[in-house]
Backbone as numpy.savetxt, mean C-alpha at the origin, in Angstrom:
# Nx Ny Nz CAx CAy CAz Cx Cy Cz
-5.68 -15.11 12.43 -6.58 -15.13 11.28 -5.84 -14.61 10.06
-5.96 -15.34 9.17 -5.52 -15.17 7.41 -5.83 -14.72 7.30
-6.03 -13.68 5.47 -6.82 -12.93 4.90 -5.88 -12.61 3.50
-6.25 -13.36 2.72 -5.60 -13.31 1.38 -6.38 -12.24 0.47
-5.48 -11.16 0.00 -5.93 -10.73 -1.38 -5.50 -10.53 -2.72
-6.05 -10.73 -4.15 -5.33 -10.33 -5.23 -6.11 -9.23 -5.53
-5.60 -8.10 -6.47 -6.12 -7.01 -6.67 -5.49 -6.56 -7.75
-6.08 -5.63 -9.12 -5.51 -5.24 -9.86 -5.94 -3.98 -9.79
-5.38 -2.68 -10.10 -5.97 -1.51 -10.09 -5.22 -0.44 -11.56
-6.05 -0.32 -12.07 -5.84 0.34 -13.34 -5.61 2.14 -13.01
-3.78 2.56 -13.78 -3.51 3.61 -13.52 -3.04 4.48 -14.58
-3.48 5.93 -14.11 -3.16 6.77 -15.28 -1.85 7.39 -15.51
-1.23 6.41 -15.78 0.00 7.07 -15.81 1.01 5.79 -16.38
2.05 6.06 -16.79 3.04 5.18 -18.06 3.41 4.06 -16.75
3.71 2.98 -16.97 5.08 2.16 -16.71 6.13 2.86 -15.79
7.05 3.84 -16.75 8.31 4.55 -16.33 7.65 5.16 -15.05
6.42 5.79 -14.88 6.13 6.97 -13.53 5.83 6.18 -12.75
5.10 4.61 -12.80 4.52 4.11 -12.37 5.67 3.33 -11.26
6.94 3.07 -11.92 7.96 2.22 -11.14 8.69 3.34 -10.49
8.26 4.53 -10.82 9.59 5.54 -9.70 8.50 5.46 -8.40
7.40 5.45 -8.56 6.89 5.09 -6.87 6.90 3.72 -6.32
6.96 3.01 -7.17 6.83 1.25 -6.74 8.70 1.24 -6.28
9.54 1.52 -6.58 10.62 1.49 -6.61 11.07 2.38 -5.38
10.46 2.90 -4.60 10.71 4.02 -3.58 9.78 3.68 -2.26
10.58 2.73 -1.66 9.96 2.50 -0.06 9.24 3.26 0.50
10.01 4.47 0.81 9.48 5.98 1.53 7.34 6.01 0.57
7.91 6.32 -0.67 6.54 6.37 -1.28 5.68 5.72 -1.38
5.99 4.53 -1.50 5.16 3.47 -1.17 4.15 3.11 0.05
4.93 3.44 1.02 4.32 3.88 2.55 3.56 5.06 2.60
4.32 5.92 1.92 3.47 7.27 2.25 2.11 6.77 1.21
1.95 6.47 0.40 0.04 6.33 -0.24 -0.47 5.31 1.16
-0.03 4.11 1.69 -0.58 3.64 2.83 -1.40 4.86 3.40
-2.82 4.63 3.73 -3.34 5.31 4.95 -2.66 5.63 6.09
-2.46 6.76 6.63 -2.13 6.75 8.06 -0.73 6.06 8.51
-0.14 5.83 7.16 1.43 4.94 7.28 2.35 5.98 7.12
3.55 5.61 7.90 4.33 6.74 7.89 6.00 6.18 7.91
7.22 5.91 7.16 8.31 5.59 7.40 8.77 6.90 8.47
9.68 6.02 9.82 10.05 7.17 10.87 11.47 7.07 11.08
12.20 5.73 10.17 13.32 5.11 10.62 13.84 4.27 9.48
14.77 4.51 9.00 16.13 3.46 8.28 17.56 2.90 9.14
16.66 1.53 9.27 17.83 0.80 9.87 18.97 0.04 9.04
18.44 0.34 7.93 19.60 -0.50 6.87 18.95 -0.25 5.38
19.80 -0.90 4.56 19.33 -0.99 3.19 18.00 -1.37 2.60
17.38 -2.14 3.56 16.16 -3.20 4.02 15.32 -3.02 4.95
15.89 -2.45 6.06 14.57 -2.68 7.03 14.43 -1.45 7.62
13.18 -1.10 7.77 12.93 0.91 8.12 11.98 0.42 9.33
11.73 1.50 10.31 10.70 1.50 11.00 9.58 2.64 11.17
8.24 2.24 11.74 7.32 2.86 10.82 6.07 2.82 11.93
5.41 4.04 11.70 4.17 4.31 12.15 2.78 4.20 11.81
1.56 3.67 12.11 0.17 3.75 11.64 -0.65 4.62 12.32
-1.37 5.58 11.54 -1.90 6.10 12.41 -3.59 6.28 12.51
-4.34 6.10 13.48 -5.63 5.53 13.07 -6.53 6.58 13.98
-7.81 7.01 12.90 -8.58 8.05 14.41 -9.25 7.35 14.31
-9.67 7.36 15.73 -11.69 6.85 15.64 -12.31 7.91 16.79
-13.15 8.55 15.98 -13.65 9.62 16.61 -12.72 10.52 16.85
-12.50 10.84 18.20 -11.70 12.28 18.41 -10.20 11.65 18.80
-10.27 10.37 18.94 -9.14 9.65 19.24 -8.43 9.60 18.53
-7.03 9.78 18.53 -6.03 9.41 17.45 -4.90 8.18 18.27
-4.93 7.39 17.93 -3.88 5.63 18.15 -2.76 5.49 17.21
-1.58 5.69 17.68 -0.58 5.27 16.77 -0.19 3.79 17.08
0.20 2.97 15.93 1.13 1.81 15.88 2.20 2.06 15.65
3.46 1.03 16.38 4.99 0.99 15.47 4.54 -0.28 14.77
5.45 0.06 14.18 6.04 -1.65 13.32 7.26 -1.41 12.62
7.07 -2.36 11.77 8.75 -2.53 11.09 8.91 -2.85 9.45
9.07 -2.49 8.80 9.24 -2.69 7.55 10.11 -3.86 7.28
10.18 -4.71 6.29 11.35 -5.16 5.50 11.13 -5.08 4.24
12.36 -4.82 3.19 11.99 -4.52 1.62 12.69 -5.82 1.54
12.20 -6.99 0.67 12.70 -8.36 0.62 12.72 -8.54 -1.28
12.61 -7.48 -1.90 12.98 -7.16 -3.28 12.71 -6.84 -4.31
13.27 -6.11 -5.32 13.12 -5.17 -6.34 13.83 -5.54 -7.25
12.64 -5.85 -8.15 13.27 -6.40 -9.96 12.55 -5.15 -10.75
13.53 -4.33 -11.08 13.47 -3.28 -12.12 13.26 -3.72 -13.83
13.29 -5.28 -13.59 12.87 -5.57 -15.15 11.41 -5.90 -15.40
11.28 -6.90 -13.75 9.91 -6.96 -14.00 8.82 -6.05 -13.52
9.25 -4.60 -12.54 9.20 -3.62 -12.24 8.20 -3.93 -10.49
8.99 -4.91 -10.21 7.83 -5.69 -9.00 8.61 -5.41 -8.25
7.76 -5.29 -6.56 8.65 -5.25 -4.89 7.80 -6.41 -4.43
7.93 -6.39 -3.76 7.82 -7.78 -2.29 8.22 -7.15 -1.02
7.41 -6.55 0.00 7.92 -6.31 1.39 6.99 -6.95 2.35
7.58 -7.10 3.77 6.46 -7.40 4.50 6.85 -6.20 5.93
5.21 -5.77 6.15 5.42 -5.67 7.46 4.34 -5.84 8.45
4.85 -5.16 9.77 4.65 -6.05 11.09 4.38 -5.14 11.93
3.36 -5.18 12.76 3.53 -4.12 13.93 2.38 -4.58 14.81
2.40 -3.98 15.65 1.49 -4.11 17.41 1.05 -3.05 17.60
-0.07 -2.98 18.68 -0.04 -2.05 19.61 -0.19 -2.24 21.22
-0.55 -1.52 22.43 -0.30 -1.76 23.39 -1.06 -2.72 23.60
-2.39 -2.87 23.25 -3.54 -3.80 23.56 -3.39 -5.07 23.59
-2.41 -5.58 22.69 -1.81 -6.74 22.09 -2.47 -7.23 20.89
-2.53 -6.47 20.32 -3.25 -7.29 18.84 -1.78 -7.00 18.05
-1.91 -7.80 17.04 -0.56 -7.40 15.97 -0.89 -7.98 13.99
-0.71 -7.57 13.38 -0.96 -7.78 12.47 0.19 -7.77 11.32
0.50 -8.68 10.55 1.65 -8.23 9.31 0.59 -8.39 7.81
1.72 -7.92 7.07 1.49 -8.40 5.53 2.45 -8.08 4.58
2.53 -9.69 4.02 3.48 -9.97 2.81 2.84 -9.33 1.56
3.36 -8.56 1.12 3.00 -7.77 -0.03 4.03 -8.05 -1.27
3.25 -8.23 -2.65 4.12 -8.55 -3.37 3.27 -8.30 -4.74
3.87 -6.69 -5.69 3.50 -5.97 -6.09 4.19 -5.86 -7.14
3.30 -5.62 -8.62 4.37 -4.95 -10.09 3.09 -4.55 -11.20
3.97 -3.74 -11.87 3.28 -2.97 -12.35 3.34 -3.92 -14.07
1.86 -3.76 -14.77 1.80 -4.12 -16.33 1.37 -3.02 -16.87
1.98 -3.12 -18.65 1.12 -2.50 -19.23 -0.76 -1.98 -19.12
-0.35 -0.87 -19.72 -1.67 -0.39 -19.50 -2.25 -0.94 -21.61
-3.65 -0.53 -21.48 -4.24 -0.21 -22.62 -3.65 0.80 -24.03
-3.02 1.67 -23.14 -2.38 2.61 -24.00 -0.87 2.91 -23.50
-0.06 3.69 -23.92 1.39 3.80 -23.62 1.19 4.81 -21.96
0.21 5.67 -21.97 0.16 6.76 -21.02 -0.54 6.21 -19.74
-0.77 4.70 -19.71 -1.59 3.69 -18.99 -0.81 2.38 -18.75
-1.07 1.86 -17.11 -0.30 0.85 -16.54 -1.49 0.36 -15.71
-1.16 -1.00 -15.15 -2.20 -1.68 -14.14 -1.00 -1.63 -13.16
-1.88 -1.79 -11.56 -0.85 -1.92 -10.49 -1.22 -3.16 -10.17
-0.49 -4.42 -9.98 -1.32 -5.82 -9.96 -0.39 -6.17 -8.27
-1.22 -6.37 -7.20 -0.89 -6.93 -6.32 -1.98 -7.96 -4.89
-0.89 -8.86 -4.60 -1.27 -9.54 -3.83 -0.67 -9.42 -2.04
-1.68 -9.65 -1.40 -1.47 -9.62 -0.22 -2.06 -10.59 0.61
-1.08 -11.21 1.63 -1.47 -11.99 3.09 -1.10 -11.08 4.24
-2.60 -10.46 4.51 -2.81 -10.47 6.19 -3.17 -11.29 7.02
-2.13 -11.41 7.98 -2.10 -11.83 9.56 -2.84 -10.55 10.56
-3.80 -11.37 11.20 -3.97 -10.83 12.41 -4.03 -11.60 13.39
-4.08 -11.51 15.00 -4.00 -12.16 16.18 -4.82 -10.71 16.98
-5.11 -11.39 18.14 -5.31 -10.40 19.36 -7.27 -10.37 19.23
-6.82 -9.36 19.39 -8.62 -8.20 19.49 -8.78 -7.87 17.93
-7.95 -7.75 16.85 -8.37 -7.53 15.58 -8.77 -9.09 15.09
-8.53 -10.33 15.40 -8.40 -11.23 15.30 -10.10 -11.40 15.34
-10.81 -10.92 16.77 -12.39 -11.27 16.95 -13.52 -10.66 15.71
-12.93 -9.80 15.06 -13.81 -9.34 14.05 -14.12 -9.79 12.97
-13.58 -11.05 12.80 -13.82 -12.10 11.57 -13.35 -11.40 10.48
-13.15 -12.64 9.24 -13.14 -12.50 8.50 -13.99 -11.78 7.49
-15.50 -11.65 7.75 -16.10 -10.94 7.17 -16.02 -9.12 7.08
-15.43 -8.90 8.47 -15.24 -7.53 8.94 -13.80 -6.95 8.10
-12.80 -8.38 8.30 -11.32 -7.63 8.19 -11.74 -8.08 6.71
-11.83 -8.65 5.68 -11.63 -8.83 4.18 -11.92 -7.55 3.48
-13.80 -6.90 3.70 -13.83 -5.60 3.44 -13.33 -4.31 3.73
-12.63 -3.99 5.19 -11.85 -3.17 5.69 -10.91 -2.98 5.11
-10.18 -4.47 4.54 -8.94 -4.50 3.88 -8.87 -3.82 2.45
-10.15 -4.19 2.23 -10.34 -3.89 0.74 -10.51 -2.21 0.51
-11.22 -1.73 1.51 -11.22 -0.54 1.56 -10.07 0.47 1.95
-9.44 -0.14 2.77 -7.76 0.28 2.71 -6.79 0.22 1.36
-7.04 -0.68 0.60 -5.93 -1.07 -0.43 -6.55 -0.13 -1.10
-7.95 -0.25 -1.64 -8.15 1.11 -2.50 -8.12 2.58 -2.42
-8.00 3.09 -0.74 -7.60 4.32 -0.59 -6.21 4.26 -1.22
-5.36 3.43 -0.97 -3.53 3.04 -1.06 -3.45 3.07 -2.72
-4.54 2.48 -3.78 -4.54 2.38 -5.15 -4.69 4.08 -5.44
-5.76 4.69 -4.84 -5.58 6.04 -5.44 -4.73 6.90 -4.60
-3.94 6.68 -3.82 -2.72 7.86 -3.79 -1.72 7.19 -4.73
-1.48 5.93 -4.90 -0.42 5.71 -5.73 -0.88 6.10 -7.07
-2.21 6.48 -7.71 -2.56 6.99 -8.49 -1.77 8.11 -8.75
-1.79 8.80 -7.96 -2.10 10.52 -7.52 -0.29 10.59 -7.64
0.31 9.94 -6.59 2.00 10.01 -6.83 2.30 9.77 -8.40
1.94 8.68 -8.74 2.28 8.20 -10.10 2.34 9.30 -11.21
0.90 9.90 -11.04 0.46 11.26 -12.09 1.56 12.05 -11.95
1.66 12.49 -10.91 3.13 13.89 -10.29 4.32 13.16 -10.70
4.46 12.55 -11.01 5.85 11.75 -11.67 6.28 12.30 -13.24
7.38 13.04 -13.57 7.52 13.61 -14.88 7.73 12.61 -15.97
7.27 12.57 -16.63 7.15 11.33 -17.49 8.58 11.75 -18.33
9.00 10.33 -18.25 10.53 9.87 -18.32 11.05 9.46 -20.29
12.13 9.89 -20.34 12.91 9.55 -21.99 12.99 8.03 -21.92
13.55 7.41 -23.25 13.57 6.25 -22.99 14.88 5.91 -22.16
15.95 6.94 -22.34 17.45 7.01 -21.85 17.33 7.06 -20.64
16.51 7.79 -19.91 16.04 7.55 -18.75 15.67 6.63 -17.91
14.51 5.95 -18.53 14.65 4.49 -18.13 15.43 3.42 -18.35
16.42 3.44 -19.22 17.12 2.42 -19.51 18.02 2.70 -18.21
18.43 3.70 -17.81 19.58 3.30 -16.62 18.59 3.62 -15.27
17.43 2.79 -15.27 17.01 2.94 -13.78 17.55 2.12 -12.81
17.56 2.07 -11.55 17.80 1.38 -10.54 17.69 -0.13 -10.54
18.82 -0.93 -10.26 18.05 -2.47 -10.47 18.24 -3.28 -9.21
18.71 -2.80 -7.97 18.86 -3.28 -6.95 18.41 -2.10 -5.61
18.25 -2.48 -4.68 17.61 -1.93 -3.50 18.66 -0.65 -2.76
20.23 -1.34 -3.16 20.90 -0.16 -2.28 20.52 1.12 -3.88
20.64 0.75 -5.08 20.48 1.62 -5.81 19.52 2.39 -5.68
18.39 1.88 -5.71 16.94 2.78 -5.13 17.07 3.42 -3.97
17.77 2.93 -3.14 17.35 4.14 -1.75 18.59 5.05 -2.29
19.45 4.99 -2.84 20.10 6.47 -3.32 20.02 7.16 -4.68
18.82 6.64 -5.29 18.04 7.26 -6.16 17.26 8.28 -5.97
16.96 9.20 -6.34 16.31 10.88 -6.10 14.86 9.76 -5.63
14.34 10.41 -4.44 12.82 9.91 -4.29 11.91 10.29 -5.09
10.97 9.73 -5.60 9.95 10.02 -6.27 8.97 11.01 -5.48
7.77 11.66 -6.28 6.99 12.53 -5.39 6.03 12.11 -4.68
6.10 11.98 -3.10 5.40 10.80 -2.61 3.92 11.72 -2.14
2.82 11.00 -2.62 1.87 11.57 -2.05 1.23 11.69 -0.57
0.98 12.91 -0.34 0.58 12.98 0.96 0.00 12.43 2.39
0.24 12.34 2.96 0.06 11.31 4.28 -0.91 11.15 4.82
-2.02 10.79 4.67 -3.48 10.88 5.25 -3.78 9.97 6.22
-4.46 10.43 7.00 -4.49 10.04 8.46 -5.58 8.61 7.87
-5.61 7.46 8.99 -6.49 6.19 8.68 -7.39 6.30 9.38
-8.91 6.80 8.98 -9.78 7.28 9.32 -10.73 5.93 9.64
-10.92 5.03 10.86 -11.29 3.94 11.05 -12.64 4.26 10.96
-13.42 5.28 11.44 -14.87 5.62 11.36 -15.15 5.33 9.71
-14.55 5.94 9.05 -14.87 6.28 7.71 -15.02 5.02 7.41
-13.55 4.09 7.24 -13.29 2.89 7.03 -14.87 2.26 6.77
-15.05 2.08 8.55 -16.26 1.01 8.76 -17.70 1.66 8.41
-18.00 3.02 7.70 -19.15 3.60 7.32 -19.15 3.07 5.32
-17.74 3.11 5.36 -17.69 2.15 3.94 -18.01 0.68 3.75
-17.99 0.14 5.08 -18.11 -1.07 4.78 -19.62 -1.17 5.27
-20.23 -0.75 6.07 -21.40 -0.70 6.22 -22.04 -0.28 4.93
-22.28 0.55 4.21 -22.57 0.95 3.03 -22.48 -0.52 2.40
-21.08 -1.03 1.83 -21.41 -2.22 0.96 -21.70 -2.82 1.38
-22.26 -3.39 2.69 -23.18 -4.29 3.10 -24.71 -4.16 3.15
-25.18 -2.75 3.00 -26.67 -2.46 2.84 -26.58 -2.52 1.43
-26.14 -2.03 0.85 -26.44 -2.66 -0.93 -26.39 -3.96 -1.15
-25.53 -4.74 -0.52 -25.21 -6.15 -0.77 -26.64 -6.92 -0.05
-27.22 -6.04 0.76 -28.27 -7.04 1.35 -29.53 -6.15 0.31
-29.60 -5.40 0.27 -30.90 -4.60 -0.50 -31.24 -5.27 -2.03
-29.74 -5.36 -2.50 -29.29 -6.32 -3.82 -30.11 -7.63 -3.94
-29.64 -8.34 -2.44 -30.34 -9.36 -2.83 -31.68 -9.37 -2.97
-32.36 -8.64 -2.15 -33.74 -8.46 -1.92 -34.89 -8.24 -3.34
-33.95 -7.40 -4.01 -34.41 -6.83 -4.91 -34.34 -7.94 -6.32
């Protein structure tokens, strides 16, 4: 099962702060829910953990990263990744992400698109289940990259002129301040999506 999204999310914070986390694999993962880089196998491809409670249960996934590229002009990445768990379900997503002007100089949009794949047992929950789940994931992921972005010291222009413009450059670039690792709270998840579905039906009613 597919599951296409575009998304724009409006952030408080410049351009310059905005690309030292878009520009930083490690950080990028870390705003993911419950995502965790555990492994650098190369310039490109890391390996990586999900971690999901439901109830008192805690389920980890592996998977695998690939960073497939970084244009520091147009301040965009592109990665995809991939992972399983024992059950056999597996899921990826091509992600392909950059940052625009904001409204004001101290303001940026984060504009990205995503294709999720799923198969298995995540596969039976339809599309109606995985589109909002998804959605509710990307926006936990919009406000930590918020939150990193803010903690980012806002940069000279000399500064940005010699940023990173290729991938081996970024991974030996000082990491940005990656925000904290929060566990992927699947209860929560699906009490959010329940919620926009009793408004969405009360809505109509009304």
């Amino acid at each position: 099962m597919e599951v296409k999204l575009d998304k724009r999310y409006p952030i408080a914070a410049s351009l310059e702060q905005g690309w030292a986390v878009l520009r930083d694999i490690r950080a990028v993962a870390a705003c993911m829910p419950g995502a965790q880089i555990t492994e650098q196998l190369d310039d490109s491809h890391f390996k990586g953990t999900v971690k999901s409670k439901v109830g008192p249960a805690v389920m980890s996934f592996g998977g695998d990263i690939e960073l497939q590229g970084l244009d520091a002009d147009a301040r965009s990445l592109k990665m995809l990744g991939k992972g399983a768990d024992k059950a056999g379900s597996s899921a990826s997503m091509q992600l392909t992400a950059h940052l625009e002007a904001g409204e004001t100089a101290g303001q940026s949009v984060l504009v990205g698109q995503a294709t999720i794949i799923v198969s298995g047992k995540l596969a039976q929950f339809g599309s109606r289940l995985l589109v909002p789940v998804s959605d509710a994931m990307l926006a936990q992921f919009a406000d930590n990259f918020r939150a990193a972005a803010a903690a980012v010291p806002a940069a000279s222009q000399a500064d940005a002129a010699v940023a990173p413009h290729s991938a081996a450059d970024v991974l030996a670039a000082p990491a940005a301040p990656a925000a904290p690792v929060k566990e992927l709270n699947a209860l929560a998840l699906m009490w959010t999506v329940f919620k926009g579905w009793l408004a969405g039906l009360f809505g109509k009613r009304s």
